[in-house]
C-alpha positions, 0 to 999 in steps of 0.5 A: 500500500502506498503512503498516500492510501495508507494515509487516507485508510488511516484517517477513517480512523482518526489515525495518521502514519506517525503520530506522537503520544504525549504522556500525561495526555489522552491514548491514541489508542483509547483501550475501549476502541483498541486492544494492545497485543504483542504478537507470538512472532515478535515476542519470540524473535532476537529483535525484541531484545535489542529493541528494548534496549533501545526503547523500541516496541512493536505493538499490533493494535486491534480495532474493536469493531471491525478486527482491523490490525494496526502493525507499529513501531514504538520508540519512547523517548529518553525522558519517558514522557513521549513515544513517537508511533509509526504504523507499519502494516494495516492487515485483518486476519479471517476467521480461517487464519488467513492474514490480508492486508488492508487497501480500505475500510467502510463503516457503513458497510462493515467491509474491509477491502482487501486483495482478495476483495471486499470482508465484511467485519463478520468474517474477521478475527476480533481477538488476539488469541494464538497471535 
């Protein structure tokens, strides 16, 4: 997906590529809108480690609603108090395991366009479990 689409899918969610999350301030990812998961891949790789080390994470933020994924990068900052979030993938996963990525999204509708066409949010996985 270009940037320019990317930019476009993630506005419908109030969302932008690279976003800063003050802290104190209100989440990005308010927990009633989004679950926080890191996924079994990234837990188990080498990379981890030496991101931790240098305050990096890679969260996937999972959208209620729809079973959209938000694959990112997370880098806070020295002093704590600021993380600076780039989104990486935006992907669903169907409800028989297969990981797409994601070119749009209509609420109206409840779809997500995809590769393989339009879903709708019924067909998607809407939690973290085994991921």
């Amino acid at each position: 997906m270009n940037e320019e689409n990317k930019t476009a899918l993630l506005a419908k969610l109030g969302l932008k590529p690279e976003m800063v999350q003050q802290y104190p301030g209100a989440e990005i990812f308010a927990e009633n809108i989004y679950q926080r998961y890191i996924a079994e891949e990234y837990r188990q790789s080498d990379r981890k480690e030496s991101d931790e080390i240098y305050r990096m994470y890679e969260p996937t933020f999972l959208h209620r609603s729809s079973g959209l994924r938000i694959e990112c990068t997370e880098t806070e900052n020295y002093a704590g108090d600021e993380v600076t979030i780039k989104v990486s993938k935006v992907f669903v996963i169907t409800l028989e395991g297969e990981k797409l990525p994601v070119t749009d999204i209509d609420f109206n509708w409840q779809m997500v366009t995809t590769s393989k066409g339009n879903i709708p949010f019924v067909a998607l996985k809407k939690d973290s479990i085994g991921d």
